[in-house]
C-alpha positions as CSV (number, residue, x, y, z in Angstrom):
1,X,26.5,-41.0,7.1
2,X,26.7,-38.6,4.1
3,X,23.3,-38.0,4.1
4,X,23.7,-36.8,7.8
5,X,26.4,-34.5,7.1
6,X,24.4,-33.1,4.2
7,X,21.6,-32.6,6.3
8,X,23.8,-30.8,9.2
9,X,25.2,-28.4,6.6
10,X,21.9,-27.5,5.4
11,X,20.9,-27.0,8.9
12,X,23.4,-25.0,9.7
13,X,23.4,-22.7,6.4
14,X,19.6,-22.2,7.1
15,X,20.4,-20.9,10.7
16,X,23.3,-18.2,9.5
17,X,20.6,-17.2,6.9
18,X,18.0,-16.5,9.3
19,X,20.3,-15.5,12.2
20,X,22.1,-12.5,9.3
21,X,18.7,-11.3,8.0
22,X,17.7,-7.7,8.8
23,X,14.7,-7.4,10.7
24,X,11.6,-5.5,8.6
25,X,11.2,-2.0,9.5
26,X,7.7,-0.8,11.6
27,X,5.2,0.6,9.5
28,X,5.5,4.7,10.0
29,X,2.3,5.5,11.9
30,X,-0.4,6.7,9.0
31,X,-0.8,10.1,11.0
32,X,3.2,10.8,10.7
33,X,2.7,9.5,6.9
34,X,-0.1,12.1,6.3
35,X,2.2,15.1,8.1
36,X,5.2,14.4,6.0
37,X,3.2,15.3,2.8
38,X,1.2,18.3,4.0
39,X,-2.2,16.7,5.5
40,X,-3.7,16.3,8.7
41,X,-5.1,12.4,9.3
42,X,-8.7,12.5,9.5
43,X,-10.2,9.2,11.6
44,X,-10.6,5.7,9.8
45,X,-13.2,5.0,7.8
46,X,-15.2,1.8,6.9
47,X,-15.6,2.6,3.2
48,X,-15.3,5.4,0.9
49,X,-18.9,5.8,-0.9
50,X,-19.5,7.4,-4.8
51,X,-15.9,7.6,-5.5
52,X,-13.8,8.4,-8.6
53,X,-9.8,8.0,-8.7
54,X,-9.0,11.1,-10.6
55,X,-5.4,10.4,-9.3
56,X,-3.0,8.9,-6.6
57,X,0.5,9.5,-4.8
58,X,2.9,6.9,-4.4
59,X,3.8,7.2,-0.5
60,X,5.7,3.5,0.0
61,X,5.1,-0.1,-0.6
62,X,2.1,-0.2,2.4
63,X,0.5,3.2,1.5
64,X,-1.0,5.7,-1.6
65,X,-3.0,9.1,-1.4
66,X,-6.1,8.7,-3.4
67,X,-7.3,11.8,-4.7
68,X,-11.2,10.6,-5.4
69,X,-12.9,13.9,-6.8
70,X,-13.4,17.5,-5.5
71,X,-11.3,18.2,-1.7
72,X,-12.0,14.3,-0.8
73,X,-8.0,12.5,0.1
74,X,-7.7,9.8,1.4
75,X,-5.1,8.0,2.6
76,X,-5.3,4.3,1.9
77,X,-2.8,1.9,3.9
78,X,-2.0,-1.5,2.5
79,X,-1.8,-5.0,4.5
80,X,1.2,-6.3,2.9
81,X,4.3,-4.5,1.0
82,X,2.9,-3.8,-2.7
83,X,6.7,-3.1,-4.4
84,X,4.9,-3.0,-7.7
85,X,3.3,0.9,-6.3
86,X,6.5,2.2,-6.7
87,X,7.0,1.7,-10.4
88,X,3.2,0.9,-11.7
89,X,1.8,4.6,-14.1
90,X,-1.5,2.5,-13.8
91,X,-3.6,1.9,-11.0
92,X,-7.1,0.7,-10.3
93,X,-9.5,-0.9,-7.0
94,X,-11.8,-3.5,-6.5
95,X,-15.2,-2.0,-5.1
96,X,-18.4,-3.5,-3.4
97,X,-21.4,-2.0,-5.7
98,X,-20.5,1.5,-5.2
99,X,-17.7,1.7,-2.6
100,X,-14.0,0.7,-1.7
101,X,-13.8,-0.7,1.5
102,X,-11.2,-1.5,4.2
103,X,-10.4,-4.8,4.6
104,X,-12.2,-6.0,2.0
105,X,-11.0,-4.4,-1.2
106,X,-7.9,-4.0,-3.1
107,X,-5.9,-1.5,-5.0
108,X,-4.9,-3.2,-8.2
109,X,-1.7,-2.4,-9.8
110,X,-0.1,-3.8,-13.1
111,X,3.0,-5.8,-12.7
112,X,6.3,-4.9,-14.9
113,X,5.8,-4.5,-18.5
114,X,2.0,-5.4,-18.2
115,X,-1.2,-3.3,-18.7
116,X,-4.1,-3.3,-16.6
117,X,-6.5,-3.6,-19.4
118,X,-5.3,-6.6,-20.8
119,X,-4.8,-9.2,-18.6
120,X,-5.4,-10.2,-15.4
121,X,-2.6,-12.5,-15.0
122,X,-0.4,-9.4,-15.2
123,X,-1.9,-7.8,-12.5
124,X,-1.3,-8.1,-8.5
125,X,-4.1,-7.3,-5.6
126,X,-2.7,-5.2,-2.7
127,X,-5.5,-5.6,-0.3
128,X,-6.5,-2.4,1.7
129,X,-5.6,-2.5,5.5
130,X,-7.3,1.0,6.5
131,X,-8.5,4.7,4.7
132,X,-8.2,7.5,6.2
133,X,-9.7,11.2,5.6
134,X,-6.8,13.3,5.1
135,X,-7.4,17.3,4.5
136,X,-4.6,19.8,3.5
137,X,-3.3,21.5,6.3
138,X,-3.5,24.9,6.2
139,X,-0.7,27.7,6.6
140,X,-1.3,30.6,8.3
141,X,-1.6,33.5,6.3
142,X,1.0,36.5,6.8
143,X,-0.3,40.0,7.6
């Protein structure tokens, strides 16, 4: 009998818990992600070939600007939350021989008080949902 009631609470406390939690945002739309910072969203691509991560922008926990050499951005959207973007100064990717591809690779990023270098149990995959071309949009000039 006490076991029941025990297992009724429990019950019951689950259901408020679910029933109270806040639903999870949408995703903003990777074009209105690109506009907000300046860029114009290019279509997806498969892969991004020859590439070198001279730097990135933290956007949100599902999505970085990669700046890979010369005018190449990209934006790169992430399949699950990555809460470690937000606060990580390091930040590398997985690659398949000589490019990063969607669906496939990851952005790697250290976890609190870690280094990359050092360990890889310090160290979280964020795997790559979709990259986009982005280009700098341009202002018009004044005469």
């Amino acid at each position: 009998m006490i076991i029941t009631k025990i297992l009724a609470l429990s019950l019951t406390a689950l259901l408020f818990a679910c029933a109270s939690s806040t639903p999870t945002p949408a995703p903003t739309p990777p074009a209105q992600l690109a506009q907000d910072r300046g860029y114009e969203l290019g279509k997806p691509i498969d892969r991004i070939m020859n590439y070198r991560l001279d730097s990135w922008n933290y956007i949100n926990p599902q999505a970085v600007i990669i700046h890979a050499g010369g005018n190449r951005d990209y934006l790169v959207t992430l399949r699950d939350r990555c809460h470690e973007l937000m606060n990580t100064e390091v930040l590398a990717t997985t690659s398949t021989g000589s490019a990063m591809r969607a669906k496939f690779d990851a952005i790697i990023v250290s976890l609190a008080g870690s280094r990359l270098a050092h360990s890889t149990s310090s160290t979280r995959k964020c795997y790559i949902e979709a990259i986009y071309l982005i280009s700098r949009v341009k202002t018009p000039s004044k005469q």
